[in-house]
C-alpha positions as CSV (number, residue, x, y, z in Angstrom):
1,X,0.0,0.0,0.0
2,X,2.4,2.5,1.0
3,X,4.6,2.0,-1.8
4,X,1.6,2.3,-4.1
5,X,1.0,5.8,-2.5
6,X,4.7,6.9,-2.4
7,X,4.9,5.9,-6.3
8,X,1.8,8.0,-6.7
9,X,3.0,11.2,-4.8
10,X,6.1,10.9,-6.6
11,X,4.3,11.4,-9.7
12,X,1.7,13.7,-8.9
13,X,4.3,15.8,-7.6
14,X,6.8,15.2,-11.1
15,X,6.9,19.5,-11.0
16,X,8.8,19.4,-7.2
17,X,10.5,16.5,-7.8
18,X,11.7,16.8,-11.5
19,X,14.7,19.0,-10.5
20,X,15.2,16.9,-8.1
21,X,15.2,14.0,-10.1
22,X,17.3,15.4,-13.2
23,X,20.2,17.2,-10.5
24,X,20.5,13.7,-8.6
25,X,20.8,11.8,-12.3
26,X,23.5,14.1,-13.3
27,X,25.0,13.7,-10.2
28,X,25.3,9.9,-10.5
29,X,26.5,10.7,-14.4
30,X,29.3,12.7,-13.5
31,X,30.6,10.4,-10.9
32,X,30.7,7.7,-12.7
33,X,32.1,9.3,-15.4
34,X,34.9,10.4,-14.1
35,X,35.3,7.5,-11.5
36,X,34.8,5.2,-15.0
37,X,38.5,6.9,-15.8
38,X,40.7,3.8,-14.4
39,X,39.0,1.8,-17.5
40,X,40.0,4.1,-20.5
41,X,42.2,3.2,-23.2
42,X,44.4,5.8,-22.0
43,X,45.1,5.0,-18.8
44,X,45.4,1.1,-20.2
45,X,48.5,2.7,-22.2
46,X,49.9,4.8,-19.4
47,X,49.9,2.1,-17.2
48,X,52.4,0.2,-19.4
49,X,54.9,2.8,-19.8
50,X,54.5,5.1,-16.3
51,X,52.7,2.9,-13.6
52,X,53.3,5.9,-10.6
53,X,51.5,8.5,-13.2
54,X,47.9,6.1,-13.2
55,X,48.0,5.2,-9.3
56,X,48.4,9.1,-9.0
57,X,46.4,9.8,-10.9
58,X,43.4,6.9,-9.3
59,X,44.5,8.7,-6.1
60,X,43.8,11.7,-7.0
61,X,40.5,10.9,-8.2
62,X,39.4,9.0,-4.9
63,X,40.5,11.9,-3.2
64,X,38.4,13.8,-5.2
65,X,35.4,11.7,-5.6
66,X,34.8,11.9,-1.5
67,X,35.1,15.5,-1.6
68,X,32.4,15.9,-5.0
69,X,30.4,13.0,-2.7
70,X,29.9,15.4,0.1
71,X,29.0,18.8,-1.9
72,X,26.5,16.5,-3.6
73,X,25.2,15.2,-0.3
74,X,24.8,18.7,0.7
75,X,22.7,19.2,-2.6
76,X,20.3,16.6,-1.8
77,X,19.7,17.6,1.8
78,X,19.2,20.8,0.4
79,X,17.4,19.8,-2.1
80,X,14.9,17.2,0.5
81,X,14.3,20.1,2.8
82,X,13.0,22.1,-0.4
83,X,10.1,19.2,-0.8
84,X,9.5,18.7,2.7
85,X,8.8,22.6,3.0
86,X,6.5,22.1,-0.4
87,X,4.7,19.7,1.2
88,X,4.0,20.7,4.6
89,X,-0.1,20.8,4.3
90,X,0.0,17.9,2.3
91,X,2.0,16.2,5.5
92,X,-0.6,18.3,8.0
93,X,-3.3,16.6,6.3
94,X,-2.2,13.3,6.8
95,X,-1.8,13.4,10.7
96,X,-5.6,15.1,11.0
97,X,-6.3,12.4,9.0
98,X,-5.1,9.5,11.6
99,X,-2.0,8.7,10.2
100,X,0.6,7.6,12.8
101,X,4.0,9.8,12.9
102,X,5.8,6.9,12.0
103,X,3.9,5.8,8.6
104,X,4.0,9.5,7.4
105,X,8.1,9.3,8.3
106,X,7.9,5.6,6.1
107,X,5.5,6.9,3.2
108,X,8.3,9.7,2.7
109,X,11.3,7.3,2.9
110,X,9.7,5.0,0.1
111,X,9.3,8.5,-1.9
112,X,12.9,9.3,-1.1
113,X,14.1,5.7,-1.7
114,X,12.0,5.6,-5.2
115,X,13.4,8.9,-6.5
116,X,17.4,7.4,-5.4
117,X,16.8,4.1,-7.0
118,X,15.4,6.0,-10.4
119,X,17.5,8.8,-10.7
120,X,20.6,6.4,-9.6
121,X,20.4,3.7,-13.1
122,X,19.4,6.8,-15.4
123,X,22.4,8.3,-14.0
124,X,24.2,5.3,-14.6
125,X,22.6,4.6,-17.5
126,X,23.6,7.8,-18.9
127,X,27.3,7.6,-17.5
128,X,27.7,4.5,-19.4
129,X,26.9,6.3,-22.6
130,X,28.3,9.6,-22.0
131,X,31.7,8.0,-20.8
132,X,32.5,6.9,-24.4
133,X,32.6,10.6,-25.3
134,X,35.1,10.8,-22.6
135,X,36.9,8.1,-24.1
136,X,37.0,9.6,-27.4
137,X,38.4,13.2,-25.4
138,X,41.4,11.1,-24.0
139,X,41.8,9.0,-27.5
140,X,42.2,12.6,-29.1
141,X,44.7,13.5,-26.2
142,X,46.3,11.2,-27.6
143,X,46.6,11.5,-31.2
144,X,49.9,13.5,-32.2
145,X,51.2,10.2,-31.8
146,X,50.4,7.1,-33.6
147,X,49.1,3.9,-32.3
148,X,47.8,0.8,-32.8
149,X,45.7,0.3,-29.8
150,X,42.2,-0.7,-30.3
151,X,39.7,1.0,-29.1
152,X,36.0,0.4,-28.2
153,X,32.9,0.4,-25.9
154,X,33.7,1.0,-22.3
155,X,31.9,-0.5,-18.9
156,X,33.9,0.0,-15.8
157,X,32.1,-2.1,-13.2
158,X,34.3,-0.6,-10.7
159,X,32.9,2.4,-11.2
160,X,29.3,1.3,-11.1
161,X,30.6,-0.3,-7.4
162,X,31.6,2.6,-6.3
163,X,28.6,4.8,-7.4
164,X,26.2,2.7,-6.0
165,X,28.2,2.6,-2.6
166,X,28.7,6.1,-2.1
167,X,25.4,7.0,-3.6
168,X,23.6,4.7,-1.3
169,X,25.0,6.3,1.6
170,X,24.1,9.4,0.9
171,X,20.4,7.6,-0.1
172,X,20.6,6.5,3.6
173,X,21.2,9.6,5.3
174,X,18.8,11.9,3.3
175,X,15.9,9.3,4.6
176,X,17.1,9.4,8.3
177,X,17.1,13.0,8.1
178,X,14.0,12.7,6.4
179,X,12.3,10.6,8.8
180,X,13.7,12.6,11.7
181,X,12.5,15.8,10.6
182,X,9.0,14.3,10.1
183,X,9.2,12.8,13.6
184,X,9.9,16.4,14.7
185,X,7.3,18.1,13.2
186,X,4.4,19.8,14.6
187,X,0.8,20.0,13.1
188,X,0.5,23.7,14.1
189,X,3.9,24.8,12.0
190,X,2.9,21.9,9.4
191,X,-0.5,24.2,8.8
192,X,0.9,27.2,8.9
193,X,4.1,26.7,7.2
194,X,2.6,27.8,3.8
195,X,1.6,30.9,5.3
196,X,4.9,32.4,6.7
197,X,6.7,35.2,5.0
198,X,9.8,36.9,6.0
199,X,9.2,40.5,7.3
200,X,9.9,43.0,4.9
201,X,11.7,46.0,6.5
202,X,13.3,49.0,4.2
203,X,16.3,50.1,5.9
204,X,17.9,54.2,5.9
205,X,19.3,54.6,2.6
206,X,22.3,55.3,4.5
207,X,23.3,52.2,5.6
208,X,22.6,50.2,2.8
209,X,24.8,52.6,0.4
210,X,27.6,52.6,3.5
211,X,27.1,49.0,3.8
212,X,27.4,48.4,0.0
213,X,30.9,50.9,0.2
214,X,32.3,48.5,2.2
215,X,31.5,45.5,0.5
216,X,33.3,47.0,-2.7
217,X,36.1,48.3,0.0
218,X,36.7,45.0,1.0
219,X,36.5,43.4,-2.3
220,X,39.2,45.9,-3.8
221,X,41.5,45.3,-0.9
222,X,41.0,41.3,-1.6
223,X,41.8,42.0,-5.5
224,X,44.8,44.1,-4.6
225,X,46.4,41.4,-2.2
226,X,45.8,38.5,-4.7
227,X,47.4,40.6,-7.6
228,X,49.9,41.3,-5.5
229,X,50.9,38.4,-3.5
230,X,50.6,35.9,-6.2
231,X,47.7,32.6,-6.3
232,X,50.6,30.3,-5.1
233,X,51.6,31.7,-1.7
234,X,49.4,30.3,1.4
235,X,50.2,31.7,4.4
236,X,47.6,33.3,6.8
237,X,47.7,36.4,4.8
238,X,46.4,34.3,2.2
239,X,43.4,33.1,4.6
240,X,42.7,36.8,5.3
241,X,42.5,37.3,1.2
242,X,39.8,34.7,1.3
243,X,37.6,36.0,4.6
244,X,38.0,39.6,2.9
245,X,36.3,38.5,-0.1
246,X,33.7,36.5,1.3
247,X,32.5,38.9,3.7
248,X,32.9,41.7,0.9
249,X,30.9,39.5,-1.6
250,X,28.2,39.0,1.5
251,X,28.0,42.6,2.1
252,X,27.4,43.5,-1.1
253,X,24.6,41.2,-1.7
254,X,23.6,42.3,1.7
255,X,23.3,45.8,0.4
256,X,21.8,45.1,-2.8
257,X,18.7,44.7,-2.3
258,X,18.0,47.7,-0.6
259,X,20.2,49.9,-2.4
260,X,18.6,48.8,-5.5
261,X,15.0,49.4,-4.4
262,X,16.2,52.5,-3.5
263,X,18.1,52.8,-6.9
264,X,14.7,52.6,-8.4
265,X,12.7,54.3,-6.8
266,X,14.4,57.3,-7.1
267,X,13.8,56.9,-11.0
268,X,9.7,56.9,-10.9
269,X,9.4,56.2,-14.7
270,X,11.3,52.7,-14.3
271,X,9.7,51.8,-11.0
272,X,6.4,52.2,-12.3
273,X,6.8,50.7,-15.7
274,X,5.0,47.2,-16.3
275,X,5.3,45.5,-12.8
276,X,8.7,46.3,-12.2
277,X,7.5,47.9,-8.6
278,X,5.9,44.0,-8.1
279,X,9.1,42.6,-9.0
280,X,11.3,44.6,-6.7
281,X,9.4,44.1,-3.9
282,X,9.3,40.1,-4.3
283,X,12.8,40.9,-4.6
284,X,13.2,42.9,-1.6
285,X,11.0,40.6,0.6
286,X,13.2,37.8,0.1
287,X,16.4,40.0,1.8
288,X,17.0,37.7,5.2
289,X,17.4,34.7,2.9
290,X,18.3,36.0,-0.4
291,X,22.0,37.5,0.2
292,X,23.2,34.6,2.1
293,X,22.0,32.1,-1.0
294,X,23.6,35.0,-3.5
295,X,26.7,34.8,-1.3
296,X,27.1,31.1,-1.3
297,X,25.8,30.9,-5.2
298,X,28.6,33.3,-6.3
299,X,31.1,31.5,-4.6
300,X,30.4,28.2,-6.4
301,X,29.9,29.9,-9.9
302,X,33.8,31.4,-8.7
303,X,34.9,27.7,-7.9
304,X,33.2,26.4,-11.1
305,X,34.7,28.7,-13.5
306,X,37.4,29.3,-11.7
307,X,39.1,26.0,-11.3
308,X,37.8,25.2,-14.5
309,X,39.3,27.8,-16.5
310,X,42.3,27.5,-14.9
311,X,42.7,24.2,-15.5
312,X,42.2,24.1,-19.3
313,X,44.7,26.6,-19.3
314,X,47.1,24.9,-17.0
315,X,46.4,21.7,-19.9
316,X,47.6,23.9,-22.9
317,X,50.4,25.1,-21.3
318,X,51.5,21.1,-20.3
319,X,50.8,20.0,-24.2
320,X,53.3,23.0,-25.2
321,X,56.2,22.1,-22.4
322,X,55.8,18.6,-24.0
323,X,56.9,19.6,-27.4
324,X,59.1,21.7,-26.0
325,X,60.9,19.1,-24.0
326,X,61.0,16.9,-26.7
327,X,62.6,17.9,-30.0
328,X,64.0,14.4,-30.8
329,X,62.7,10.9,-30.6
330,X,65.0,9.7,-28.1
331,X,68.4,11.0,-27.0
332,X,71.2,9.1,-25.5
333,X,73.5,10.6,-22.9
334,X,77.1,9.7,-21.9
335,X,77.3,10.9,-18.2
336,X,80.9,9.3,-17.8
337,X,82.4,10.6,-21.8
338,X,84.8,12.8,-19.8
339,X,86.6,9.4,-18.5
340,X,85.3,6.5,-20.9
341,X,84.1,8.0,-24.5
342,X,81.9,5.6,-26.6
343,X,81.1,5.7,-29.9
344,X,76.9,5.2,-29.0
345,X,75.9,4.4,-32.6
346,X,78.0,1.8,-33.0
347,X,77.2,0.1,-29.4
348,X,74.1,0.5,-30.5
349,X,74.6,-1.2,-33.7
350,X,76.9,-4.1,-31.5
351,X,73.3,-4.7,-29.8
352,X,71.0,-5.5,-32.9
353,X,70.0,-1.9,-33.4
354,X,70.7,-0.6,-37.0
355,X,70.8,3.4,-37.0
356,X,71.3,3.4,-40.7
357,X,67.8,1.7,-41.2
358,X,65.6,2.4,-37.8
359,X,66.7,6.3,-38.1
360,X,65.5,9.3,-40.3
361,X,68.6,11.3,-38.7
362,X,70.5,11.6,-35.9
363,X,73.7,13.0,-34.3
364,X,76.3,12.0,-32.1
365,X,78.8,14.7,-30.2
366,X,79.8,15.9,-27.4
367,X,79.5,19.2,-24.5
368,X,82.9,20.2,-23.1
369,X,83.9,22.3,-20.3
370,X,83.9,25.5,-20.3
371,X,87.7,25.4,-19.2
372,X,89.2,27.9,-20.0
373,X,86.7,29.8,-18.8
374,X,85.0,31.9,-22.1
375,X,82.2,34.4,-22.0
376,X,80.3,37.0,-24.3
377,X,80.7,40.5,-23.4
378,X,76.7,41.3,-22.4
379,X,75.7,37.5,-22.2
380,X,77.5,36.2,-19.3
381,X,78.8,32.7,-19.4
382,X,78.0,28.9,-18.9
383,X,79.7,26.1,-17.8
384,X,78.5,23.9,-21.0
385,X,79.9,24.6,-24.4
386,X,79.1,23.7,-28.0
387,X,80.8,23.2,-31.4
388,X,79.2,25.5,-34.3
389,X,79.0,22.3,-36.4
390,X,77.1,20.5,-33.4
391,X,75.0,23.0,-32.8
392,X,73.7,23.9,-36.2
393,X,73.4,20.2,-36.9
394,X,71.5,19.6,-33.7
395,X,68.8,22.8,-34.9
396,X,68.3,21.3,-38.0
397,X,67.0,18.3,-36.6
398,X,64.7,20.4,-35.0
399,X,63.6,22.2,-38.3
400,X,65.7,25.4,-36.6
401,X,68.2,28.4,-38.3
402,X,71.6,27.5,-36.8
403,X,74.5,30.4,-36.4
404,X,77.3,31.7,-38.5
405,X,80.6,31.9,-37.5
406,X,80.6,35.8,-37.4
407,X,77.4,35.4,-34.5
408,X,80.3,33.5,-32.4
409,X,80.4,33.1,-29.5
410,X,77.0,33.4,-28.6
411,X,75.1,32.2,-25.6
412,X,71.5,29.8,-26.5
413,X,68.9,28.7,-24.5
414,X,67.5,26.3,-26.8
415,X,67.0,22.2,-26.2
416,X,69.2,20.3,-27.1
417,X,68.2,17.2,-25.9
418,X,64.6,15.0,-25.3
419,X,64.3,15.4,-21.7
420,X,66.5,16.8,-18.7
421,X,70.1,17.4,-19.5
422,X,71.1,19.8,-16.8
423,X,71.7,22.7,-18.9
424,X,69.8,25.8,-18.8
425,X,72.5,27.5,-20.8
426,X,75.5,26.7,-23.3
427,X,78.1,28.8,-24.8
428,X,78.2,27.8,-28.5
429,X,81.5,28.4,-30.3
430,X,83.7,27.8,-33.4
431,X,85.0,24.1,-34.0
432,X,88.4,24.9,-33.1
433,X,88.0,26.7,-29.7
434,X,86.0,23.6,-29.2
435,X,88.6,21.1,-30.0
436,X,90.9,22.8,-27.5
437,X,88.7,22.1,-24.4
438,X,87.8,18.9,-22.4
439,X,84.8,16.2,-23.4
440,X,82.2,16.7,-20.6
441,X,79.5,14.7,-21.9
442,X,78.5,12.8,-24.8
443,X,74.5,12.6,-26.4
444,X,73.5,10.9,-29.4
445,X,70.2,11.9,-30.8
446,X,67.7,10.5,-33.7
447,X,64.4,10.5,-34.8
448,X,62.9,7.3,-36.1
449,X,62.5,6.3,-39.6
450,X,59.4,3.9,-39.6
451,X,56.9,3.4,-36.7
452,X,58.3,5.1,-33.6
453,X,57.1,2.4,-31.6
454,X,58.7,-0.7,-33.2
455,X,62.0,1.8,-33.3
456,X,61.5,2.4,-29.9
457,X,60.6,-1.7,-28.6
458,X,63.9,-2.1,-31.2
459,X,65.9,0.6,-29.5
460,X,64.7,-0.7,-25.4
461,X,66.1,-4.0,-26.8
462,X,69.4,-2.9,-27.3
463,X,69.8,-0.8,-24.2
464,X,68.7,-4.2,-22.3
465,X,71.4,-6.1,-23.7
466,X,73.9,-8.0,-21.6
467,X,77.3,-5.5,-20.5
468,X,75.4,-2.4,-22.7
469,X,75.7,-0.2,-19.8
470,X,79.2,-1.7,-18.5
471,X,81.0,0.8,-21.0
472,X,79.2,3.9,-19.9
473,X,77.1,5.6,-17.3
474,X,73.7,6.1,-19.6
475,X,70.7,8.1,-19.4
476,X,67.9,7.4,-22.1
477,X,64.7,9.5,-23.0
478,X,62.7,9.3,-25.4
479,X,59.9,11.5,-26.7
480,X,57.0,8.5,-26.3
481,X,58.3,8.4,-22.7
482,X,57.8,12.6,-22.5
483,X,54.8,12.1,-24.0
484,X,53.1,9.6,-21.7
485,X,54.1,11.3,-18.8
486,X,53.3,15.1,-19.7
487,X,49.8,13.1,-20.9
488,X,49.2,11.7,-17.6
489,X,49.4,15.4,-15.9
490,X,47.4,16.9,-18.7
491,X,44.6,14.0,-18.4
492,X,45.0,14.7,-14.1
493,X,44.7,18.6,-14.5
494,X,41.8,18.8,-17.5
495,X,39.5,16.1,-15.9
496,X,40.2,17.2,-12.3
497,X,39.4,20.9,-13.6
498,X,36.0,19.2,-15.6
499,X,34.6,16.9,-12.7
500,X,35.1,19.7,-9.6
501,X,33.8,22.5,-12.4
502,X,30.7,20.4,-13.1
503,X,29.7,19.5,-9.5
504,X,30.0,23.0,-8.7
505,X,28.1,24.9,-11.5
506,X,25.2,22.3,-11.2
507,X,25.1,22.8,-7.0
508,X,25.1,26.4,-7.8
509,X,22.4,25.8,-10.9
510,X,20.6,23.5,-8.9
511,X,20.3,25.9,-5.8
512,X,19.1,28.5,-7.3
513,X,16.5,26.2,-9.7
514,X,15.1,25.1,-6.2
515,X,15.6,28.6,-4.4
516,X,13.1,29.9,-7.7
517,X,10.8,27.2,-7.6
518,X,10.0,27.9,-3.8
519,X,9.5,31.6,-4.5
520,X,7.4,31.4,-7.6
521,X,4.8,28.7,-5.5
522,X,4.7,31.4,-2.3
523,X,4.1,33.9,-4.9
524,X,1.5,32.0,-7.2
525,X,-1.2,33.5,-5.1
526,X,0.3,37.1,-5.7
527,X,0.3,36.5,-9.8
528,X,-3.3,35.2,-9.4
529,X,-4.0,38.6,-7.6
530,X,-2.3,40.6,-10.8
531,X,-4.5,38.4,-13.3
532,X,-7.8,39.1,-11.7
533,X,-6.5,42.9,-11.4
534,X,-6.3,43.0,-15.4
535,X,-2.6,41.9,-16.1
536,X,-2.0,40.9,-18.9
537,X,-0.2,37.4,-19.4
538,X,3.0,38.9,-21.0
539,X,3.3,41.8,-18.3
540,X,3.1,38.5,-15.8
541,X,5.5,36.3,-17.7
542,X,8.2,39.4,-18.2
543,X,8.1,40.5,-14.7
544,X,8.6,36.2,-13.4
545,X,11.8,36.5,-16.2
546,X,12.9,39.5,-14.3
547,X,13.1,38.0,-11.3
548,X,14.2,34.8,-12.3
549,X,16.8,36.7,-14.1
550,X,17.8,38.6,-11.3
551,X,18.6,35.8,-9.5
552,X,20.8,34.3,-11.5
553,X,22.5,37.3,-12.8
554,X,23.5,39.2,-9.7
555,X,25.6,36.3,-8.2
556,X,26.6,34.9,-11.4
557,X,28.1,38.7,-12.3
558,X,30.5,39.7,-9.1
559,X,31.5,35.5,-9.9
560,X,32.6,36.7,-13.2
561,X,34.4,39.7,-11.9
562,X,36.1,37.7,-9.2
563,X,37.2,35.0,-11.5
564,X,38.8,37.6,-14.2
565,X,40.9,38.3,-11.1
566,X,41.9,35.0,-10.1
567,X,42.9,34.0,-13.4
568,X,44.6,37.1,-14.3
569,X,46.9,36.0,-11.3
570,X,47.2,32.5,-12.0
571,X,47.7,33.1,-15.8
572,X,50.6,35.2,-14.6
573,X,52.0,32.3,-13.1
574,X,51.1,29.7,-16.0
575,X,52.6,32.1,-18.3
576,X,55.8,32.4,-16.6
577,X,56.2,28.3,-16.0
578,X,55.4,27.2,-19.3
579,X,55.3,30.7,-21.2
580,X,52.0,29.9,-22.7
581,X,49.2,32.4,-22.5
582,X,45.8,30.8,-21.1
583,X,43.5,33.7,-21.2
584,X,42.3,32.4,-24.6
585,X,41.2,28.8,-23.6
586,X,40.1,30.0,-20.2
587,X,37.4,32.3,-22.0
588,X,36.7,29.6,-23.9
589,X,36.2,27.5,-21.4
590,X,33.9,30.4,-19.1
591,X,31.8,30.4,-22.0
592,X,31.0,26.4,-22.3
593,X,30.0,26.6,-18.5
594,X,27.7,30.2,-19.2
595,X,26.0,27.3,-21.6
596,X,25.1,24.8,-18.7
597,X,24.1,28.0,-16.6
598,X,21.7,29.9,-19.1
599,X,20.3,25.9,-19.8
600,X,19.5,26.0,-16.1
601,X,18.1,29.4,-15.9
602,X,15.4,28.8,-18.9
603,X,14.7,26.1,-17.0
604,X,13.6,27.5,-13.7
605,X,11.9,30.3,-15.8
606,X,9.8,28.0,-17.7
607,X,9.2,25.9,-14.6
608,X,8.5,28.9,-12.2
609,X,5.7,29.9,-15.0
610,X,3.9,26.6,-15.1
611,X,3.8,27.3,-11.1
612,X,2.7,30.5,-11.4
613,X,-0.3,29.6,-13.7
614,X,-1.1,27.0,-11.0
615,X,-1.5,24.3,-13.6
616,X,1.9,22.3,-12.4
């Protein structure tokens, strides 16, 4: 019986609980998404080459996945104590009608427990599909370099596991705090409930313009320290950055509403226009409540675009380092050619692998001392120096200009090698200063002729031969090995940026959708007023889009300004570790998640107006 009655109030109240319903299945969607990671073809192909980058990766995401379980468990509560204040007469009626505290408290666990298990397999359901378009993200990570991996349809039942668990926990606690509430409640506040409003009180002009100077005070002074000290530096300064801003982004929604009435008002032609004098004082009415959800909104839209902005940015700048870092296929370096010089190509040649027919090019030579010590007059010096001849061979494997020998000596910064050599800077001079000075270090570099990865397998063969590393201290890197591991931070910093960017633009989304929803059923009697009074239905539906748009604009705005901040300071320190620019792809990126939002928004408009009408 009761389940047949839960199933029923479940659908007869589809209009409360479809936001629900649809944040929850996202919810699930996401998780398992992202949780679904350990299963790609990706991480398959990093695990074979860099085992440390995919368990840090699978740590990282744990981590991560308790911290996105609790802001979602803090959605739903939210989100329950929505319907249970929706619903209050309905539960009033109930206990005149007989019904024992306890089988009210179990009819609204079922609901609860029937809304979990739906919205839990579509979530899943759509995780499973959406995941392959994650799949495909990673496989295009991945193609500036060639493979022959298969790729196809991806089910991580791990994932599922751990969906379900953590899912069904939260599941849990929503109904005990469901039932507890119920088991709380009074009749008297259950009848009345609907019938409470907030006082509205205009305060002095005054104070809301002083309290609204402060705000922006406080704000300004938070700017100025984060432009100034840098995003990197956390120190208790740092904490008094973050208190300044919050309680200048709370004052100034604290402010706002007032200030804006005021604003208004003082401009009668506006304030009487339409119902814009109705939709300022829904607005205004709302002020105990209103700044606090504005407050904690814009804070989430700040952490949504934010972190997700930065991220993407943080991923360009990784893919350029990588090509940087690698302008050869592999490169072979002679630690000990100072004592015991080899000839590496032929070694390698001793060891079954042919450089005349597995190589495109190559070079072998070597750095020397800088002893006597030689410098450039305005350059300074180095410790490493470099033949003309090397050096111009070297940057025209790279497709570079080399240097004449009226440019000598010159200091360069460029690579020279795949990988880390040690030098920053090298003194590049003609051949016969070179030939006067001592071997340092020997490298041998080559790109592959055929398929870099049966060179390479050919290549790790001969390095694994018996006594290979008995004639030399050796250091091997190749670009594949660059590759992977550069690919396993950019796969950690997008999707990390992606899943904590998502949870927090939906919370925020989903907040205000619920916030909205509440307001436009409290005010449905108002708009039923304005009809009988002669409003027209467009003068209704354009003053519910101003106040729906209010809503989401105000917080989303000052979380647009904040973030332009932040990222101008942590561009400036992308920019100066991998000298890449971000501010392009972290637009870009603002802009995808402006999408979600403005999807979110028509939806609580369109929703709010069905309630309005009183026929949803």
């Amino acid at each position: 019986m009761f389940c047949k009655l839960a199933l029923r109030n479940v659908t007869r109240s589809l209009k409360d609980y479809a936001v629900y319903f649809l944040t929850l299945t996202f919810g699930v969607c996401i998780f398992y998404i992202f949780n679904s990671l350990e299963s790609q073809w990706c991480m398959q192909m990093l695990s074979r080459s860099a085992h440390y980058i995919v368990d840090s990766i699978l740590i990282f995401m744990d981590v991560f996945s308790v911290f996105v379980s609790v802001v979602l468990a803090c959605l739903i509560l939210y989100a329950n104590t929505f319907l249970m204040k929706r619903r209050k007469r309905e539960l009033a009626t109930y206990f005149l009608l007989g019904l024992p505290t306890g089988k009210v408290s179990l009819l609204l666990v079922l609901e609860t427990l029937l809304i979990g298990l739906f919205s839990l397999a579509a979530g899943l359901l759509l995780g499973v599909l959406l995941s392959h378009g994650l799949a495909l993200l990673t496989m295009a990570m991945f193609a500036s370099y060639p493979t022959d991996e298969s790729f196809g349809f991806i089910l991580s039942w791990k994932a599922i596991f751990k969906t379900v668990l953590y899912f069904g926990v939260i599941f849990l606690v929503v109904m005990g705090f469901t039932g507890f509430s119920v088991s709380r409640a009074k009749l008297i506040d259950l009848i009345q409930g609907g019938r409470k409003n907030e006082e509205m009180r205009e305060r002095p002009l005054w104070r809301s313009v002083l309290t609204f100077l402060v705000g922006v005070a406080l704000l300004l002074i938070a700017y100025a320290m984060l432009l100034i000290r840098g995003i990197i530096r956390i120190d208790p300064l740092f904490f008094l950055m973050l208190a300044l801003g919050t309680l200048g982004t709370l004052l100034f929604f604290r402010s706002l509403s007032g200030f804006l009435l005021r604003l208004v008002k003082g401009r009668k032609r506006l304030y009487y226009k339409d119902l814009n004098m109705f939709v300022l004082r829904q607005f205004n009415s709302r002020i105990h409540t209103t700044y606090v959800s504005m407050t904690v909104i814009c804070l989430l839209l700040l952490l949504a675009i934010g972190v997700t902005a930065c991220c993407v940015g943080l991923n360009n700048t990784i893919g350029a380092m990588t090509d940087s870092s690698a302008p050869y296929d592999f490169t072979i370096q002679n630690y000990s050619g100072d004592v015991s010089p080899t000839d590496i190509p032929a070694l390698l040649a001793e060891n079954g692998f042919d450089t005349e027919t597995e190589l495109k090019d190559a070079w072998f030579c070597n750095f020397y001392y800088n002893d006597p010590d030689l410098s450039v007059p305005g350059q300074g010096s180095s410790g490493t120096v470099l033949s003309l001849t090397d050096y111009n061979a070297l940057m025209a494997l790279q497709g570079k200009d080399g240097l004449t020998e009226a440019e000598l000596p010159q200091l360069r910064t460029e690579a020279l090698v795949t990988g880390f050599s040690g030098v920053g800077a090298y003194l590049v001079v003609d051949d016969a200063t070179a030939a006067t000075l001592s071997v340092w270090r020997q490298i041998f570099v080559g790109n592959y002729a055929g398929d870099p990865q049966a060179a390479e397998a050919s290549l790790t063969a001969a390095l694994d031969s018996p006594g290979f590393y008995d004639t030399g201290f050796y250091n091997t890197t190749t670009r594949l090995q660059i590759y992977l591991e550069n690919m396993g931070t950019k796969i950690l910093v997008l999707f990390m940026g992606l899943y904590l960017g998502l949870v927090f633009l939906v919370t925020a989304a989903a907040v205000l959708t619920l916030q909205q929803f509440s307001q436009a059923a409290d005010n449905q009697p108002r708009y039923a007023i304005l009809a009988r009074l002669g409003a027209p239905e467009s003068m209704r539906s354009k003053a519910l889009f101003t106040q729906v748009f209010l809503s989401f604009f105000l917080p989303l705005a000052l979380a647009v300004v904040h973030s332009v901040v932040g990222m101008t300071a942590a561009n400036a320190v992308i920019s100066v570790v991998g000298r890449v620019d971000s501010v392009q792809s972290s637009l870009v990126t603002a802009a995808l998640l402006l999408v979600i939002y403005g999807a979110y928004f028509l939806a609580t408009y369109f929703g709010a107006r069905t309630v309005v009408r009183g026929n949803g």
